[in-house]
C-alpha positions as a Python dict, from the first residue, in 0.01 Angstrom:
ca = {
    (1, 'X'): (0, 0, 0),
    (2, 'X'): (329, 54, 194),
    (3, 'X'): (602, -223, 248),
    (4, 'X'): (754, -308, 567),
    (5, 'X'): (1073, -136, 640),
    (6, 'X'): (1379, -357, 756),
    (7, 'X'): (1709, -247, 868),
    (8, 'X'): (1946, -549, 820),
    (9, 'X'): (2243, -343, 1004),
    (10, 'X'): (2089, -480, 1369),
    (11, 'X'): (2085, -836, 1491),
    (12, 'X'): (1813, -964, 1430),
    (13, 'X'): (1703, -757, 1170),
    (14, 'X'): (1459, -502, 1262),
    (15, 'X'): (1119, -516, 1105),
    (16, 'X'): (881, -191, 1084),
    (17, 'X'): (560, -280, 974),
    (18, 'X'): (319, 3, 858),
    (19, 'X'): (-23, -28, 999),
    (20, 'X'): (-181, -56, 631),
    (21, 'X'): (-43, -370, 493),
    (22, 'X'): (-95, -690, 262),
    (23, 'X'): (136, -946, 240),
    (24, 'X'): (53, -1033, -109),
    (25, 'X'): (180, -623, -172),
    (26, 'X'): (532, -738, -3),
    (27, 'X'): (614, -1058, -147),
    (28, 'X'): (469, -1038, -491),
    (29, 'X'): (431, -692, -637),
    (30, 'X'): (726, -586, -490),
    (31, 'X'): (894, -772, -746),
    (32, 'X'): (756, -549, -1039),
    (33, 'X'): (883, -301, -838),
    (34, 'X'): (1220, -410, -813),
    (35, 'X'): (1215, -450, -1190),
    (36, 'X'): (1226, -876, -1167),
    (37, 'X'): (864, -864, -1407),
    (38, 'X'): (1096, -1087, -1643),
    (39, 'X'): (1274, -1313, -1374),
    (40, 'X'): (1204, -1688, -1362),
    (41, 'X'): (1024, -1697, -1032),
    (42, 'X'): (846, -2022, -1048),
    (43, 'X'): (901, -2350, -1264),
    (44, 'X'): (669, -2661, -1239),
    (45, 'X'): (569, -2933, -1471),
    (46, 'X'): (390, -2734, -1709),
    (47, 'X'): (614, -2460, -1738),
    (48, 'X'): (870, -2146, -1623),
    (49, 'X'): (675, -1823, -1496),
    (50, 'X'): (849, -1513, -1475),
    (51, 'X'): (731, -1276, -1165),
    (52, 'X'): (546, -1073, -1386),
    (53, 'X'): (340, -1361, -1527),
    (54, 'X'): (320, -1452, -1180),
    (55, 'X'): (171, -1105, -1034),
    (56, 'X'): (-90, -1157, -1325),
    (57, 'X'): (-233, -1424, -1235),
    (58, 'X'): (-260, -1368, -872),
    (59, 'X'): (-445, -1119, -998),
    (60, 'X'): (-630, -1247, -1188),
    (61, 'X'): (-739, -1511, -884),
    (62, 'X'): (-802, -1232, -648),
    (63, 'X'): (-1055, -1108, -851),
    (64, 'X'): (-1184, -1419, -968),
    (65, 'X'): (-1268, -1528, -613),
    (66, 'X'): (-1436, -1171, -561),
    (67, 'X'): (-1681, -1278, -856),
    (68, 'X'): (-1744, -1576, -680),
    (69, 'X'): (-1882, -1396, -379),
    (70, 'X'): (-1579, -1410, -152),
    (71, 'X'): (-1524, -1066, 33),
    (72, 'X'): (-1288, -1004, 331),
    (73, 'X'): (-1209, -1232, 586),
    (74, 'X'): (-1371, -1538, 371),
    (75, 'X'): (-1202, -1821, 411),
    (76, 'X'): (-1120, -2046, 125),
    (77, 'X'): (-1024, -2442, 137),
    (78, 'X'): (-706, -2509, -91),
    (79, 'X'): (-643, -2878, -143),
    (80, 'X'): (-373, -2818, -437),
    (81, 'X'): (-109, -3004, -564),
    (82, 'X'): (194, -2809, -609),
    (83, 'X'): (244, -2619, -909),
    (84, 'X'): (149, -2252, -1039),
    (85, 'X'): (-211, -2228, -916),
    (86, 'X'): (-103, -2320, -586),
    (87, 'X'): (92, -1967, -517),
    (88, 'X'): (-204, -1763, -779),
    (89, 'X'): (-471, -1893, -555),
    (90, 'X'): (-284, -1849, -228),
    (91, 'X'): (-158, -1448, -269),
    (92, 'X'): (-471, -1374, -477),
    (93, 'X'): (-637, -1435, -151),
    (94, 'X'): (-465, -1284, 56),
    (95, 'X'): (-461, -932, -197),
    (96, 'X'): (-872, -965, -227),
    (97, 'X'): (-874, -983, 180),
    (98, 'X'): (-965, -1348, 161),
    (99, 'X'): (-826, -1571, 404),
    (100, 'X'): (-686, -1878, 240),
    (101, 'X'): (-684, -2226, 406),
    (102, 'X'): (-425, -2441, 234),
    (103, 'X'): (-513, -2860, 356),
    (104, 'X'): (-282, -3190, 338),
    (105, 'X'): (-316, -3366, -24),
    (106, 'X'): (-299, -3665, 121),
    (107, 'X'): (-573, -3695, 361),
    (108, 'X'): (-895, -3882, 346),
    (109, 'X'): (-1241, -3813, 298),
    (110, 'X'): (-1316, -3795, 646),
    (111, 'X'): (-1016, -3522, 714),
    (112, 'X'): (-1164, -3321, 427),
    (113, 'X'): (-1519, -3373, 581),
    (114, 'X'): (-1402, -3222, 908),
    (115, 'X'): (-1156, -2900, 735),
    (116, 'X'): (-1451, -2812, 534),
    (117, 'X'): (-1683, -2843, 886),
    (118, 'X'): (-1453, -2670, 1091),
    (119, 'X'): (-1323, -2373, 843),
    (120, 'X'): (-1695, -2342, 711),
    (121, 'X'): (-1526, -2188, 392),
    (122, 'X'): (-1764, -2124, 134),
    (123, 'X'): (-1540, -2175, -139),
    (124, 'X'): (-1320, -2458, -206),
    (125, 'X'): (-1034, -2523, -496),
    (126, 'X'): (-947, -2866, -557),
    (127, 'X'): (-657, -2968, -790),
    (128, 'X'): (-842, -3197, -1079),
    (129, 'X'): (-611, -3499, -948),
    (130, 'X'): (-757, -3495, -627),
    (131, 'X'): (-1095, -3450, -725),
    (132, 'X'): (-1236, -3788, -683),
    (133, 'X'): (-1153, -3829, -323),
    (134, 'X'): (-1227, -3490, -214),
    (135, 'X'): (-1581, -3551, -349),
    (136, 'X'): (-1654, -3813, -113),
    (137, 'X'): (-1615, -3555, 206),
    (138, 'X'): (-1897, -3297, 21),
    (139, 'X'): (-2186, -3436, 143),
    (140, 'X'): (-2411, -3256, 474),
    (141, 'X'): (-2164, -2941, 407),
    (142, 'X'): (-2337, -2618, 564),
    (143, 'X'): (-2089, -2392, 449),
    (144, 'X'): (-1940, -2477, 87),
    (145, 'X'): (-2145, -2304, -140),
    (146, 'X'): (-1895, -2344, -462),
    (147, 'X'): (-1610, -2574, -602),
    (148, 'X'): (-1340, -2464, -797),
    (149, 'X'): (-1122, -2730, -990),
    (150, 'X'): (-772, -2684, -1092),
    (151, 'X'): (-607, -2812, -1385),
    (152, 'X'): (-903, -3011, -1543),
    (153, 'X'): (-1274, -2996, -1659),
    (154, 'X'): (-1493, -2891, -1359),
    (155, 'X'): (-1750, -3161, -1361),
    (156, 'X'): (-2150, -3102, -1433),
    (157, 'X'): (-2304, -3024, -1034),
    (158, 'X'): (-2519, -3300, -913),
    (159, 'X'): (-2623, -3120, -671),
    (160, 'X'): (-2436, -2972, -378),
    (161, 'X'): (-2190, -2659, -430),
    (162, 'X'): (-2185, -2520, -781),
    (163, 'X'): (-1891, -2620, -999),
    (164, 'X'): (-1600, -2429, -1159),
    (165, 'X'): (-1322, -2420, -1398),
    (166, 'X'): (-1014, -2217, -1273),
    (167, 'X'): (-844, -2155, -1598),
    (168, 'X'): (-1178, -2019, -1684),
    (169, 'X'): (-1180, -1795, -1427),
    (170, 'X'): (-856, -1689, -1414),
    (171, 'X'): (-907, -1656, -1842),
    (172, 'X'): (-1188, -1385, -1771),
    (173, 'X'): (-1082, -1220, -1463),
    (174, 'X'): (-922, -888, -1503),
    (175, 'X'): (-535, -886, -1435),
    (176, 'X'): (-549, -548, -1241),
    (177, 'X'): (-647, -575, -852),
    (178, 'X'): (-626, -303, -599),
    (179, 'X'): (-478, -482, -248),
    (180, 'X'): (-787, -481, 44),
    (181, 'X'): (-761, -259, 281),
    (182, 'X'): (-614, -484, 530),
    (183, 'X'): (-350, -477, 813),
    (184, 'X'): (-94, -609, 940),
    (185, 'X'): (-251, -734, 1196),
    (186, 'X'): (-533, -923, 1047),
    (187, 'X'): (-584, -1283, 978),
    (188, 'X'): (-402, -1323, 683),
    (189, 'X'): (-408, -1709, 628),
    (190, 'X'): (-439, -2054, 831),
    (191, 'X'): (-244, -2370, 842),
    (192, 'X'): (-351, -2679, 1017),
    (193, 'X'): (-114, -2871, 1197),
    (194, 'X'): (-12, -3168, 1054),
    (195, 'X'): (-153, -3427, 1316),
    (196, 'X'): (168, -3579, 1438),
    (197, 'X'): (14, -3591, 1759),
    (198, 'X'): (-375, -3634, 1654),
    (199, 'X'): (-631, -3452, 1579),
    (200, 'X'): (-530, -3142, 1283),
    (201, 'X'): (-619, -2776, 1429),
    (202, 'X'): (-643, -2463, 1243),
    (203, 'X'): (-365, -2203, 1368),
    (204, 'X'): (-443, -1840, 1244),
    (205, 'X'): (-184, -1682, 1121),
    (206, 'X'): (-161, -1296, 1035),
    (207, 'X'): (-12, -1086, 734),
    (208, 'X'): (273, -960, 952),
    (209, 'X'): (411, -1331, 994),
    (210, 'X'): (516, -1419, 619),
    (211, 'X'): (755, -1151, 624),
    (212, 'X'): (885, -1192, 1011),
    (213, 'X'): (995, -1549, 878),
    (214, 'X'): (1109, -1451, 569),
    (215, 'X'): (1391, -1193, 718),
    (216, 'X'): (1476, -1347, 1044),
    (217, 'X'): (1521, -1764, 910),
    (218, 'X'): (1509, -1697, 544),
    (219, 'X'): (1750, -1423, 532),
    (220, 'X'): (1893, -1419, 842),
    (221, 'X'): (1993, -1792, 871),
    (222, 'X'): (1997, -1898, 493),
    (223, 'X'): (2122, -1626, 321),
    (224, 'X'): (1879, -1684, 78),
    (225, 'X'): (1979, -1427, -244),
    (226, 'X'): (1805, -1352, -558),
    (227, 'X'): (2013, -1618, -754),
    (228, 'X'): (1926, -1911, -550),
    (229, 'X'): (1760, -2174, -693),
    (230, 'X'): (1510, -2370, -434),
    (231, 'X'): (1331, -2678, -427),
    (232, 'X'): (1147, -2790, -86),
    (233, 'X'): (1076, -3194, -55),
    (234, 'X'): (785, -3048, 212),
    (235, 'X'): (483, -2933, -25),
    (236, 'X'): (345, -2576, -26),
    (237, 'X'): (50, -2654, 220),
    (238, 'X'): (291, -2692, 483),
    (239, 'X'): (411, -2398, 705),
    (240, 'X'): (770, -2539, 630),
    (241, 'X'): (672, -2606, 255),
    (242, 'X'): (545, -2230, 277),
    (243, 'X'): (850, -2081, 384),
    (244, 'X'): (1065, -2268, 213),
    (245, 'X'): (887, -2261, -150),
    (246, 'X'): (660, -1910, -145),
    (247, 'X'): (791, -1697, 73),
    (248, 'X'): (1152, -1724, 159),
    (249, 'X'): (1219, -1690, -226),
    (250, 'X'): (955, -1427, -284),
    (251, 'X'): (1138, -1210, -61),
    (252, 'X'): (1441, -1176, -231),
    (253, 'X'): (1348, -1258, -562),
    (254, 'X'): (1494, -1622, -605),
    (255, 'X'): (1351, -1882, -788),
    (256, 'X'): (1095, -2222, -671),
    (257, 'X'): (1106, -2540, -839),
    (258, 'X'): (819, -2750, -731),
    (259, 'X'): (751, -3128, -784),
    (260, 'X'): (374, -3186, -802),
    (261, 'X'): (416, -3550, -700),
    (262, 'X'): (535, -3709, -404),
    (263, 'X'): (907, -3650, -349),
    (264, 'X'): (1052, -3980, -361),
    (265, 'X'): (1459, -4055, -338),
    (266, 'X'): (1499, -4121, -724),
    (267, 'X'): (1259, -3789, -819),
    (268, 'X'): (1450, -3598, -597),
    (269, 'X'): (1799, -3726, -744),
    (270, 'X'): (1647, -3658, -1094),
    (271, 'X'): (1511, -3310, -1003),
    (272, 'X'): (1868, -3214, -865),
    (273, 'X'): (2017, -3323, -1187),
    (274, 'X'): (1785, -3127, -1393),
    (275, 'X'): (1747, -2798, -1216),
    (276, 'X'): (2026, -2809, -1008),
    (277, 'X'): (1902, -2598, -711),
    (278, 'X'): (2109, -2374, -492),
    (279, 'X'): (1934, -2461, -151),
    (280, 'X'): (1766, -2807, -80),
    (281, 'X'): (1481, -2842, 213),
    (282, 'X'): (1399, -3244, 333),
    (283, 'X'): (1342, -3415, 613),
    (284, 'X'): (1538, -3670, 807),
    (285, 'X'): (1412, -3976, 624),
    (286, 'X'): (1446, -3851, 325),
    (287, 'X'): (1799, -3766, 317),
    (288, 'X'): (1819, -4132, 474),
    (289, 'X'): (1694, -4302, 159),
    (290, 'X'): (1889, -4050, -42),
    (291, 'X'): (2198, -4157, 91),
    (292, 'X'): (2066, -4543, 73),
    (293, 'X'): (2064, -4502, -329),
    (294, 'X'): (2407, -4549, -521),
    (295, 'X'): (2676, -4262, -514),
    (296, 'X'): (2703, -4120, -850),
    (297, 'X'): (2286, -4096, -936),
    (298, 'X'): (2256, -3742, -791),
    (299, 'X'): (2494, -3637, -1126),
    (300, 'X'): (2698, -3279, -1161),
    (301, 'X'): (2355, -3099, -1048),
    (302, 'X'): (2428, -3154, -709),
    (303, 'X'): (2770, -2930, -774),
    (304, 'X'): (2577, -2639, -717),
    (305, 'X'): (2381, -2755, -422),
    (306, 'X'): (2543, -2484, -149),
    (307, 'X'): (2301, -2542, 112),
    (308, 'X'): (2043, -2849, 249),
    (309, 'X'): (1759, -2797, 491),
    (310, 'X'): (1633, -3044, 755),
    (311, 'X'): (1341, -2951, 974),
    (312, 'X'): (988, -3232, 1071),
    (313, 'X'): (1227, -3413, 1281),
    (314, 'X'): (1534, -3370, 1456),
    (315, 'X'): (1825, -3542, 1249),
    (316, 'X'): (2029, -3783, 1317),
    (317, 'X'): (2416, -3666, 1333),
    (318, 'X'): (2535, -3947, 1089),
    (319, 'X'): (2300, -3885, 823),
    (320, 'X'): (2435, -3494, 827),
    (321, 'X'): (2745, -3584, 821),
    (322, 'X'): (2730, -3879, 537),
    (323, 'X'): (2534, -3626, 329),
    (324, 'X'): (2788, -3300, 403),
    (325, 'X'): (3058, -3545, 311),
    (326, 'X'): (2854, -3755, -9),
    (327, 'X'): (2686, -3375, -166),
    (328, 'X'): (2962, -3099, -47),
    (329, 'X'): (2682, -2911, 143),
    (330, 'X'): (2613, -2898, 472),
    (331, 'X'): (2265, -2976, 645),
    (332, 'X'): (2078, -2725, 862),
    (333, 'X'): (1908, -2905, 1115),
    (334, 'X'): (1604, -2664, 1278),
    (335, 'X'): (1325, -2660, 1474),
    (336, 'X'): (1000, -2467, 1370),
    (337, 'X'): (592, -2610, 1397),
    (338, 'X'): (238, -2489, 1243),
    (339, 'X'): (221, -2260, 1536),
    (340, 'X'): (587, -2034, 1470),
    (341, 'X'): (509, -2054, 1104),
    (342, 'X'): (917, -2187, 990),
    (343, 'X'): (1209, -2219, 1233),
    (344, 'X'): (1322, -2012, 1496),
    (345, 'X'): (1575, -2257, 1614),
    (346, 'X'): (1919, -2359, 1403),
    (347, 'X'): (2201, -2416, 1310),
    (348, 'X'): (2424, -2176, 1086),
    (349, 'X'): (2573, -2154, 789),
    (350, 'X'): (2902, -2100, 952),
    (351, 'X'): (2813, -2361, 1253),
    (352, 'X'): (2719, -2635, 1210),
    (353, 'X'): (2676, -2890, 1483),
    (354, 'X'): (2534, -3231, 1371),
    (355, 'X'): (2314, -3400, 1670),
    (356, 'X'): (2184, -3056, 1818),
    (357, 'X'): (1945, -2803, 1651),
    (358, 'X'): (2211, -2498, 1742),
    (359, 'X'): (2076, -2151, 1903),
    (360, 'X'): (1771, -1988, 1855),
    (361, 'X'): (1712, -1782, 1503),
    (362, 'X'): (1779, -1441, 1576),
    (363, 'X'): (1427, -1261, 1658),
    (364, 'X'): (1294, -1536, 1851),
    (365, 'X'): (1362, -1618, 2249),
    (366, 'X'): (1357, -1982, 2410),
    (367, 'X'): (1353, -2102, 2741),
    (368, 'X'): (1328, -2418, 2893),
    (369, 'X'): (1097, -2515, 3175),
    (370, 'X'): (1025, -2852, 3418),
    (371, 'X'): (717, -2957, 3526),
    (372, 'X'): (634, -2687, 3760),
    (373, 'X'): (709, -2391, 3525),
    (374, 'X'): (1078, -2346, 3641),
    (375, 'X'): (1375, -2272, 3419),
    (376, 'X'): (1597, -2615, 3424),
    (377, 'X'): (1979, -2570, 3451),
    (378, 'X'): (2207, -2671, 3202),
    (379, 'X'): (2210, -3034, 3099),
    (380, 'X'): (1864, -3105, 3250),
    (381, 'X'): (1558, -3211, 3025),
    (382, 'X'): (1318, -2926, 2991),
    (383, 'X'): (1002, -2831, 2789),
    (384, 'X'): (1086, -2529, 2486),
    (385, 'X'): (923, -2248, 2528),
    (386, 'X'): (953, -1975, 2226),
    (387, 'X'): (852, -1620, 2152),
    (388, 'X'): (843, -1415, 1840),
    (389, 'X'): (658, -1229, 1600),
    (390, 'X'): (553, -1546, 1358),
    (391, 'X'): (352, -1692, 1642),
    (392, 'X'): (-10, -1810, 1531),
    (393, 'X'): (-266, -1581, 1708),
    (394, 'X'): (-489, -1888, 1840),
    (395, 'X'): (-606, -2245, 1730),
    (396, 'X'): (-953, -2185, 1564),
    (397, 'X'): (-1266, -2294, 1754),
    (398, 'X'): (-1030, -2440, 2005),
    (399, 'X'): (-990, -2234, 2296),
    (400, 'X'): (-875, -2515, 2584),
    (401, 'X'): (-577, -2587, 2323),
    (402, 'X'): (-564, -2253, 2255),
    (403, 'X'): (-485, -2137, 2604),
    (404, 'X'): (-253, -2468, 2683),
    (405, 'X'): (-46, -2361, 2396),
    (406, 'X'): (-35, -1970, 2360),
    (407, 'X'): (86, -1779, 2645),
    (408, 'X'): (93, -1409, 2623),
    (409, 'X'): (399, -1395, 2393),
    (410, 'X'): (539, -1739, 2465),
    (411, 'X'): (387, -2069, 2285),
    (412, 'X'): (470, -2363, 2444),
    (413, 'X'): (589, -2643, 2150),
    (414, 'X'): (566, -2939, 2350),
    (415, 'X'): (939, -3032, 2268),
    (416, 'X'): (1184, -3154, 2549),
    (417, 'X'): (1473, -3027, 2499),
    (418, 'X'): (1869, -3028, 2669),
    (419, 'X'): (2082, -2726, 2629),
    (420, 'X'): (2433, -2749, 2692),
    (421, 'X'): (2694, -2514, 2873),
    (422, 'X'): (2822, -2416, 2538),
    (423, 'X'): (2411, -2277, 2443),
    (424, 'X'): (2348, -2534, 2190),
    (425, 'X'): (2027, -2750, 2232),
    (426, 'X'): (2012, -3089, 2203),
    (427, 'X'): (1624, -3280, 2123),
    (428, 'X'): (1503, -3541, 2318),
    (429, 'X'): (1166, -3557, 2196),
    (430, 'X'): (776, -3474, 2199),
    (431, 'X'): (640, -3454, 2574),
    (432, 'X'): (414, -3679, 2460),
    (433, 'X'): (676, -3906, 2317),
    (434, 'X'): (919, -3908, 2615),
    (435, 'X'): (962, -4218, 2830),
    (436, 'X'): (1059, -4279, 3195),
    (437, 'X'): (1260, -4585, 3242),
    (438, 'X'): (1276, -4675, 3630),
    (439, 'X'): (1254, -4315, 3725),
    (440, 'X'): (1499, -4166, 3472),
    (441, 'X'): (1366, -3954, 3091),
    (442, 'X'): (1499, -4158, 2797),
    (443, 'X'): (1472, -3941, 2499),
    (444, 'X'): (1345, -4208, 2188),
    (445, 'X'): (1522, -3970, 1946),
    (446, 'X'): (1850, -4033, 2121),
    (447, 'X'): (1814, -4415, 2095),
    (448, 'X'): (1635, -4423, 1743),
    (449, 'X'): (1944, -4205, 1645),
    (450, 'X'): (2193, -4539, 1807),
    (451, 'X'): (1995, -4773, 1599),
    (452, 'X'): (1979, -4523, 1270),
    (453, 'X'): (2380, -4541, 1320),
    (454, 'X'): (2373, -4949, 1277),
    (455, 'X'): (2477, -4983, 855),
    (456, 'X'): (2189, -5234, 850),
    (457, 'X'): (1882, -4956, 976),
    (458, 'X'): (1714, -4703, 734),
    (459, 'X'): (1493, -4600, 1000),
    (460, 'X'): (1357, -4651, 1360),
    (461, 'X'): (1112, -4523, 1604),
    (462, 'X'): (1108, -4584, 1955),
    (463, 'X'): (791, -4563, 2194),
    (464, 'X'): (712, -4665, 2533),
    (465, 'X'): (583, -4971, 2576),
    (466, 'X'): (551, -5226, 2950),
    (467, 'X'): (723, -5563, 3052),
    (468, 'X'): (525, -5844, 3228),
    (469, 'X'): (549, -5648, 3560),
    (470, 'X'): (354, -5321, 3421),
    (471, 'X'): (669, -5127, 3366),
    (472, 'X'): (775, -4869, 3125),
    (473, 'X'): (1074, -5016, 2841),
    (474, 'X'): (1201, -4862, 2528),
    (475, 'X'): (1069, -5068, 2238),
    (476, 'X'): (1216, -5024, 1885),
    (477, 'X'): (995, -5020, 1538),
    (478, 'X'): (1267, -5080, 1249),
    (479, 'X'): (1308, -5091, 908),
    (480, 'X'): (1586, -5278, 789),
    (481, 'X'): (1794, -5183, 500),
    (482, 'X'): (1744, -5335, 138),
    (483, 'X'): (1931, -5692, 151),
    (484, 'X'): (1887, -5721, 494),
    (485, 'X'): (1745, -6008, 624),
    (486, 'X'): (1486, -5891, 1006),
    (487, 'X'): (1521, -6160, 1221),
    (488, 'X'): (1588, -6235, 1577),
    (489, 'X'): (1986, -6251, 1515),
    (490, 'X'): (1963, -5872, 1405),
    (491, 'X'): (1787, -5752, 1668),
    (492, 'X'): (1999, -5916, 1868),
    (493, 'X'): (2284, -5752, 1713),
    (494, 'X'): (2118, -5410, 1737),
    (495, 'X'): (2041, -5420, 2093),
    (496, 'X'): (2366, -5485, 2197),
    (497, 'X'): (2493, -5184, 1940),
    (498, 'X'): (2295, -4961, 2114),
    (499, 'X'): (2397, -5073, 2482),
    (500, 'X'): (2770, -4995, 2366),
    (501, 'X'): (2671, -4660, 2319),
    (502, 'X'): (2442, -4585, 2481),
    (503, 'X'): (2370, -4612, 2887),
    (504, 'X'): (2197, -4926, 2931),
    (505, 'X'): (1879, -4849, 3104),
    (506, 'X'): (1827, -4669, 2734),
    (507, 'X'): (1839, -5016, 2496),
    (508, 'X'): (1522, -5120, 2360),
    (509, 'X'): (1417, -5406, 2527),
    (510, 'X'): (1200, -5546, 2209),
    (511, 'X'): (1253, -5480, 1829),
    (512, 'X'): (955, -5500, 1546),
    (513, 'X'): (1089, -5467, 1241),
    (514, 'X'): (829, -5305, 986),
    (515, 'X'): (824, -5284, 611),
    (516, 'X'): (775, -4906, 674),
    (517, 'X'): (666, -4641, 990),
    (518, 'X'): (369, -4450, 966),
    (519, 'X'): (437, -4060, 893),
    (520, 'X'): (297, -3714, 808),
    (521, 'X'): (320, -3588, 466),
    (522, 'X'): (617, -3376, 626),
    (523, 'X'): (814, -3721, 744),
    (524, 'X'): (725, -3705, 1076),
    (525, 'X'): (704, -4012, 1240),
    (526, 'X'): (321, -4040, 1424),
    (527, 'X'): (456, -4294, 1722),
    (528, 'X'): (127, -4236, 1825),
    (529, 'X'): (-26, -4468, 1600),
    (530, 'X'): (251, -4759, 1696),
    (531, 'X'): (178, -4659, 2079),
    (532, 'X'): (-184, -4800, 1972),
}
């Protein structure tokens, strides 16, 4: 099955894709074909896997799921941890003409419930760790007919979906699989958002988007090359995990380190002192509490470190700047969502410009629009608009949000965004997140970003809350740093920190301070939930 064809000698680069395509065809045997069968391409807990070994097994999976009963266009329910089943299961999919559904590992029994509702996948693999809870959201299922475990014993059925081992599987599945005839324009794979906002929903996502990403952000912006080392905080079964861990590297032949656990400030430190990766993807908070440990922990590993990553939230300007100056590499704040796939707004490698989120990626086109649907001038709050070829074709079995969101070739983020004279935009927030403080938009990222700046804050959210007379007021959620006692005196202190810079209609008019803020598995802050 044919590749697509790029020409890297335009701006953006400029993709041809052949009608006849799989995107399992571009970004993994490709590889062999580039002779990188004996390349490191993937190293987790259990091991280093060389592209070749890699292409096996995703064969291997792609057939395996065929025995199973799977046939084109059948969806199947990934709740994986990250390591080397996690990309066999994912691209063996895709190559059989399945339609793989990767899910949050750290959801509950209800979210589960719903995914495996809503998807009505008839086959679902479960990492063995995450077993136990995902059993509890398998009862009054319709649709599952089988469950495959990962990396254990698959358990005796007691009724309900039969039971699998995957190594078994994979052990007596043949290692030679012809691609399905698919195209580029066929529903390749979904990812549900990450429920920032509420409720998940599945966006379907095509086989022509992997590789739209891949060139314009991951080559285009990055760089990436085939001697780059990665290793994304954001786990696999998130679009930014995706892009950053799976596709972005399988591109251009680099190598993914993955952490199956959670990545927390001293694994991270000890994972950059071990592998010593090239390029670095987080999230704001976490390069927070990185900074928060002792200079000195991150060792000679992060010597090699010649590029970080920020996307989930926008970041504040002193943490990219404390980290450029602490780790010699700079931080590329971006944009992206669920719906674009990865980011298609940035900052570059030779531009970087802490407390914006810098231009749009080549390949993609913004705009920003008020309230009526008019473009705003410079300097006015707007709501981002963006086109290009990564967009998710719909939400699944949602068409209201599917029409709010997806217009013609424009999908409307629900970001508010400022763009200066100079081009470079500047966050304010989620619509939903915005406040207006006697008749003026206060942007909570702006003030969390005053109070993040105070040497006695690790983190802050701000959300709208009223005074006694029914009026809107900033109020701040904050977590104080370690040795630092939360009391009326700080807040007291922090208020009047923000008013000096800050206009002072914008100062939070009440702090909480919290032992922690509720987030996404990404690091986004769900203000929702302290709205409630």
């Amino acid at each position: 099955m044919p590749l697509a064809r790029i020409d890297r000698s335009t701006t953006p680069s400029t993709i041809e894709l052949p009608r006849a395509y799989n995107a399992a065809v571009e970004f993994i045997d490709a590889n062999l074909s580039k002779g990188r069968a004996r390349k490191t391409a993937f190293v987790d807990a259990t091991g280093r896997y060389t592209y070749g070994e890699l292409a096996d097994r995703v064969n291997r999976a792609g057939n395996a799921l065929r025995a199973l009963g799977a046939g084109m266009e059948t969806r199947v329910l990934m709740c994986m941890l990250d390591g080397i089943d996690f990309p066999a299961v994912f691209w063996g999919a895709i190559k059989a003409g399945c339609v793989p559904v990767p899910i949050n590992t750290l959801l509950t029994p209800d979210d589960y419930a719903h995914m495996l509702r809503d998807s009505r996948a008839p086959i679902a693999v479960v990492s063995e760790a995450l077993l136990d809870r995902f059993e509890l959201a398998l009862a009054d299922q319709p649709h599952l007919e089988r469950v495959v475990v990962a990396g254990g014993e698959a358990p005796a059925a007691t009724g309900g979906p039969a039971r699998h081992r995957l190594a078994a599987l994979l052990a007596a599945a043949s290692p030679r699989l012809d691609p399905a005839p698919t195209t580029c324009d066929d529903i390749a794979f979904w990812l549900y958002t990450s429920g920032s906002t509420g409720t998940p929903k599945g966006s379907v996502h095509l086989h022509r988007d992997l590789v739209t990403t891949a060139e314009h952000y991951g080559a285009g912006i990055l760089g990436i090359r085939e001697d780059d080392v990665v290793y994304s905080a954001a786990k696999l079964f998130f679009a930014y995990g995706l892009g950053n861990g799976m596709t972005f590297p399988f591109h251009v032949g680099a190598t993914t380190v993955v952490l199956a656990g959670r990545p927390t400030p001293d694994a991270v430190m000890a994972l950059l002192r071990e592998h010593r990766p090239t390029i670095f993807y987080g999230v704001p908070t976490l390069y927070g509490a990185m900074l928060a440990l002792p200079a000195g922990e991150e060792g000679p590993g992060a010597s090699r470190l010649r590029l970080a990553v920020s996307a989930g939230e926008a970041l504040p300007a002193e943490i990219g700047a404390a980290w450029e100056k602490r780790f010699g590499a700079p931080i590329l704040d971006g944009l992206g969502s669920t719906e674009m796939l990865h980011i298609f707004l940035s900052n570059r490698r030779d531009d970087v410009r802490y407390g914006t989120s810098g231009m749009a990626v080549p390949g993609y086109r913004l705009k920003l629009l008020d309230e009526a649907g008019a473009p705003v001038a410079a300097g006015e709050v707007g709501e981002l608009w963006v086109s290009g070829d990564s967009s998710a074709v719909a939400y699944w079995n949602q068409r209201e949000k599917s029409l709010a969101t997806f217009h013609g070739p424009w999908t409307h983020t629900g970001d508010k965004y400022v763009v200066d004279e100079e081009g470079y935009y500047h966050y304010c927030g989620r619509t939903d997140d915005m406040l207006k403080v006697g008749g003026q938009w206060v942007s909570p990222f702006e003030v969390e970003s005053a109070l993040v700046a105070h040497p006695d804050v690790l983190e802050a959210a701000v959300v709208a809350a009223e005074d006694e007379h029914g009026l809107v007021k900033p109020k701040a959620f904050v977590v104080a740093r370690a040795g630092v006692e939360p009391d009326a005196a700080l807040a007291a202190v922090l208020q009047a920190f923000v008013k000096d810079r800050l206009a002072p209609f914008k100062y939070p008019r009440w702090i909480e301070f919290a032992d922690d803020l509720p987030k996404t598995a990404t690091g986004k802050i769900q203000r929702f939930r302290l709205r409630r």
